[in-house]
C-alpha positions as CSV (number, residue, x, y, z in Angstrom):
1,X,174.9,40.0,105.3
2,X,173.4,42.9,106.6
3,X,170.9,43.5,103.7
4,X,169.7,39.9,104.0
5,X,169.2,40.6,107.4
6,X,167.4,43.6,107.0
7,X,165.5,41.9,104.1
8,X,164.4,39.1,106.7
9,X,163.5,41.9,109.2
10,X,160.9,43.4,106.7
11,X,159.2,40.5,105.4
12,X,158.8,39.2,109.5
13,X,157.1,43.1,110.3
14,X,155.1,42.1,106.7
15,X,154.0,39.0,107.8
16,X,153.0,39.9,111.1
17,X,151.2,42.5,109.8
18,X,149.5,40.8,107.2
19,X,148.3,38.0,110.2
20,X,147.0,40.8,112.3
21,X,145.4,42.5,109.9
22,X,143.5,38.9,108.0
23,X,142.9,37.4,111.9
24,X,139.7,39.5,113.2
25,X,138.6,38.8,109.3
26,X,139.0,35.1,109.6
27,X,137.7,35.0,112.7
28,X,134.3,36.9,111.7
29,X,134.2,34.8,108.3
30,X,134.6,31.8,110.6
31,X,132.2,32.6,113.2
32,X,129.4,33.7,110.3
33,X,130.3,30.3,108.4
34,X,129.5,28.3,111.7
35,X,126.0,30.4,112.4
36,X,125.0,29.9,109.2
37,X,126.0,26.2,108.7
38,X,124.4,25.4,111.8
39,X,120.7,27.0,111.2
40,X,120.7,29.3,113.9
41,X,119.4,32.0,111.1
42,X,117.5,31.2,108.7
43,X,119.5,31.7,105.2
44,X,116.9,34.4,104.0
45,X,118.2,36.4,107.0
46,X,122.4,35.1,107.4
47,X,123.3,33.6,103.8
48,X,126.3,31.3,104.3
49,X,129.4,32.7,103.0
50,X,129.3,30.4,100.2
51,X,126.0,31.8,99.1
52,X,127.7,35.1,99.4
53,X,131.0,34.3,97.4
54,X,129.2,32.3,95.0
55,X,127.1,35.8,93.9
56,X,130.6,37.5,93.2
57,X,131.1,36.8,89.5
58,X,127.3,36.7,88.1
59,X,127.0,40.2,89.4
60,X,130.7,41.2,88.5
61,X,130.0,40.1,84.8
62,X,126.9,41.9,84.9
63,X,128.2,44.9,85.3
64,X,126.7,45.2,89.4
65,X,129.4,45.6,91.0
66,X,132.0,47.9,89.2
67,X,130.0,50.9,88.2
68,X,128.3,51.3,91.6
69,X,131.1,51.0,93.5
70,X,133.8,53.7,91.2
71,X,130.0,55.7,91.3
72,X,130.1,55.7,95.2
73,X,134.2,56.4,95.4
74,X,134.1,59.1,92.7
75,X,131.2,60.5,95.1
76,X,133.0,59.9,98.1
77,X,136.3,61.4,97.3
78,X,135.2,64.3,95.1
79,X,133.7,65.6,98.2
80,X,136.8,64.9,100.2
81,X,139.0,66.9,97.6
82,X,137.1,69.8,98.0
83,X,136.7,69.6,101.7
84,X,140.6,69.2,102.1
85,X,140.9,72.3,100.0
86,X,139.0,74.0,101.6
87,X,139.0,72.5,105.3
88,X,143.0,73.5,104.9
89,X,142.5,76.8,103.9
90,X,140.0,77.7,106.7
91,X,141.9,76.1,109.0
92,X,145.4,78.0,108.6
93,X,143.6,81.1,108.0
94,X,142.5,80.4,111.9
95,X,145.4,80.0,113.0
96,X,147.1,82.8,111.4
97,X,144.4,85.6,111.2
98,X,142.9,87.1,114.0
99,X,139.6,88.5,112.5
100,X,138.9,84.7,110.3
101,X,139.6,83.7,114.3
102,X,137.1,85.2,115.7
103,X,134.6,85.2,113.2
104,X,134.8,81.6,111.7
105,X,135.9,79.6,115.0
106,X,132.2,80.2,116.6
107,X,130.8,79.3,113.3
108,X,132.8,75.7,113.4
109,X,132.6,75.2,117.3
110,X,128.4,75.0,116.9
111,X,128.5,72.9,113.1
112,X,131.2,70.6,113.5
113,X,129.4,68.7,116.2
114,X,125.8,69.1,114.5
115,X,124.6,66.0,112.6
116,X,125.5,66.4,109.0
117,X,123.2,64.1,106.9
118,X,119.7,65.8,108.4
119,X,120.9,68.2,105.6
120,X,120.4,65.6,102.9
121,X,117.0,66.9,102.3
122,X,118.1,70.2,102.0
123,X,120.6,69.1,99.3
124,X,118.6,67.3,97.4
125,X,116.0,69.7,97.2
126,X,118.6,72.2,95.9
127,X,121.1,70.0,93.6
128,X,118.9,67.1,92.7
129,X,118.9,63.4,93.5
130,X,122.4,62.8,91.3
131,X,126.2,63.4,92.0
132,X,126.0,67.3,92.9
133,X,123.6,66.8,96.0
134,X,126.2,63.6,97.2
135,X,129.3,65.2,96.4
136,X,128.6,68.4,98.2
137,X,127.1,66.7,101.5
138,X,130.3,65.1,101.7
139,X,131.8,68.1,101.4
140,X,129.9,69.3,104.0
141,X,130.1,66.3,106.4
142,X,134.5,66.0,106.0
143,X,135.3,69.9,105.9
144,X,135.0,70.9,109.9
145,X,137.3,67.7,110.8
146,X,139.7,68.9,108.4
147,X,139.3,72.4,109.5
148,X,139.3,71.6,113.2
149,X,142.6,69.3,112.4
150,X,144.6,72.0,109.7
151,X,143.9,74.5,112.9
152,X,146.0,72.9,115.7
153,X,149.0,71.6,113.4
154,X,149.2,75.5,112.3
155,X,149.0,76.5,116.2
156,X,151.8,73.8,117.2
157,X,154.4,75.5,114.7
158,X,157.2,77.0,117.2
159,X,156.8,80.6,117.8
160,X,160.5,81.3,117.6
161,X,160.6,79.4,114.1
162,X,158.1,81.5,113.0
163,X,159.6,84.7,114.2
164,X,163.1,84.1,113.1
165,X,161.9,83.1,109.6
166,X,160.3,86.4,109.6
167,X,163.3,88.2,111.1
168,X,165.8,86.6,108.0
169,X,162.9,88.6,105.9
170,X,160.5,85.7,104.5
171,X,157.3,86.7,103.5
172,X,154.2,85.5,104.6
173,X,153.6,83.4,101.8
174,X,156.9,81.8,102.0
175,X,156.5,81.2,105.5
176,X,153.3,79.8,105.0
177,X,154.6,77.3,102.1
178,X,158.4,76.8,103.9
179,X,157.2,76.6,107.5
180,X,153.6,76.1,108.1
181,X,152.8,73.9,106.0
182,X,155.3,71.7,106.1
183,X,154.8,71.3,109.8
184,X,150.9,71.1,109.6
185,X,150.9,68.1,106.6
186,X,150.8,65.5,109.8
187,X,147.8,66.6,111.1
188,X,146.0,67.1,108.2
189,X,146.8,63.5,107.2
190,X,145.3,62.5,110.7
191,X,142.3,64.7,110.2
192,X,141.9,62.9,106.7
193,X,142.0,59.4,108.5
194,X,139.1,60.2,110.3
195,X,137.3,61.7,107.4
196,X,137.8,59.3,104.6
197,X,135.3,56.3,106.1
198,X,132.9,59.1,106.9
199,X,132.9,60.3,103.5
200,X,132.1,56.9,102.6
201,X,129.6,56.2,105.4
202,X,127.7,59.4,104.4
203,X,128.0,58.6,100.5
204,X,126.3,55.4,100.8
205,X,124.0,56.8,103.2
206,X,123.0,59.6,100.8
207,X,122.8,56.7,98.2
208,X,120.6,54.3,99.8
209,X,118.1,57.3,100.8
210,X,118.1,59.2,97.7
211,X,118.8,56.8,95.2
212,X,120.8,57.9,92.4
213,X,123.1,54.7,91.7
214,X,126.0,53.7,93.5
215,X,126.8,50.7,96.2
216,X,124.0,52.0,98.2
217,X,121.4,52.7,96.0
218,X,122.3,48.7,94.6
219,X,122.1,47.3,97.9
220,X,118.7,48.7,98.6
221,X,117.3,47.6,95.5
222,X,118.6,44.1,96.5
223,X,117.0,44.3,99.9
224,X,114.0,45.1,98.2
225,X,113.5,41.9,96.3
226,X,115.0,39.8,99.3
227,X,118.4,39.2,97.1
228,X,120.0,38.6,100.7
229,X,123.5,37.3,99.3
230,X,123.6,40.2,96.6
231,X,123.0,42.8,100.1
232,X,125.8,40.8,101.9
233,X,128.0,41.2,99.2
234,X,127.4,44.9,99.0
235,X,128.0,45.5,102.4
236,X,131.6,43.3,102.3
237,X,132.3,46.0,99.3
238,X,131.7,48.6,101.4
239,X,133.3,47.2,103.9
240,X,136.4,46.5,101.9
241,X,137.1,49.8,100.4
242,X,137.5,51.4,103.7
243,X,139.6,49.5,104.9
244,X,141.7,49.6,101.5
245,X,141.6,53.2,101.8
246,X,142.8,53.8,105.2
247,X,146.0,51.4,103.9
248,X,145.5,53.8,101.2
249,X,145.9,56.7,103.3
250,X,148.9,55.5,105.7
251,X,150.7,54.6,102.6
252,X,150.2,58.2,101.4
253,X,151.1,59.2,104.3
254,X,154.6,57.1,104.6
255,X,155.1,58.4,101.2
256,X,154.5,62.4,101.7
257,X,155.6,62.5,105.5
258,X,158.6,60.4,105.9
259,X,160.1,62.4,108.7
260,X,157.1,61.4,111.0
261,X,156.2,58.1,111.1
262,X,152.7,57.5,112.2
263,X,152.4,56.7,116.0
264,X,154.2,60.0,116.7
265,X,151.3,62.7,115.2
């Protein structure tokens, strides 16, 4: 009795859920259905989302769609692997070491807020117009979050957890594997909310500048020729994979964190 109950309870908190997740959708689809239909744009401006669906399997079947869009994730999240590694790294060895402290800290406070993708140039000029230059600016753009993030879960850890594991003799490597990180893992899960749509936002940035494939690089080449349904449909995919991705990430998250749920980091 009780496990059909609980079974009733999850698939309510699933279903309400799923409505409050598809409802701002429908409600955008609906009011873009209704402008278009109407002629308030003109279709080469607002195709309707007929237009728009109806461009889904010619360019799927011709290869548009797939290979861009595993181009611009495989760009996107190669970055954000090496900025977590890094960002993690830098950030507990703030928070632990008083010289990385005092050195580094000034050096995030004056880039974190600074406006990553005027770097582009830079990049490209350096690594080229390909994955490198793309890879590394999203490196560039996702490490200080993480760094900034890493930093205060370390600094939250209890100072008398820390000093009694030190007093039973653990070692500071121990203590960093057993105790800090442990306790930091939230916060860098909340630091890598933030930074997964803006490794995607500055991926098909870089794309659609510098060219190189990907979804950006495909949607401005359909801009180009005024293929207005193919640019909708690019910017739905883009779209959709952030949003899959955060869902990605909270799942992740549920799996890795379970003591924590998420409305308590």
């Amino acid at each position: 009795m009780d496990a059909a109950a609980n079974g009733a309870t999850w698939l309510g908190q699933a279903a309400w859920r799923a409505v409050k997740f598809l409802y701002p959708i429908a409600l955008v689809i609906l009011a873009w259905a209704v402008a278009a239909h109407a002629g308030w744009v003109r279709p080469l401006f607002l195709p309707s989302p007929q237009a728009v669906a109806e461009q889904f399997w010619p360019m799927l079947n011709g290869g548009e769609i797939v290979a861009p869009l595993f181009l611009s994730l495989y760009r996107a999240f190669g970055g954000l692997v090496i900025a977590l590694v890094i960002g993690a790294a830098v950030g507990v060895a703030i928070a632990r070491t008083r010289w990385m402290r005092w050195g580094v800290d000034p050096l995030v406070s004056v880039a974190f807020p600074a406006p990553k993708i005027a770097f582009m140039p830079i990049f490209i000029l350096w690594f080229g117009i390909d994955s490198v230059s793309k890879v590394l600016l999203v490196a560039f753009t996702c490490v200080f979050p993480i760094i900034v993030a890493t930093y205060h879960g370390a600094t939250t850890v209890s100072r008398t957890i820390v000093w009694s594991a030190q007093a039973m003799g653990t070692s500071e490597r121990e203590l960093l594997r057993r105790v800090i990180l442990p306790a930091t893992l939230p916060y860098i899960f909340s630091g890598l909310r933030v930074t997964v749509p803006v490794a995607l936002i500055t991926a098909y940035t870089a794309e659609m500048v510098a060219g190189g494939g990907g979804l950006g690089s495909a949607l401005m080449y359909a801009q180009r020729f005024f293929q207005t349904p193919s640019v909708f449909l690019y910017i739905i995919l883009m779209l959709l994979s952030g949003v899959v991705l955060d869902q990605f990430m909270l799942a992740a998250r549920s799996w890795l964190i379970p003591w924590q749920p998420e409305e308590d980091s």
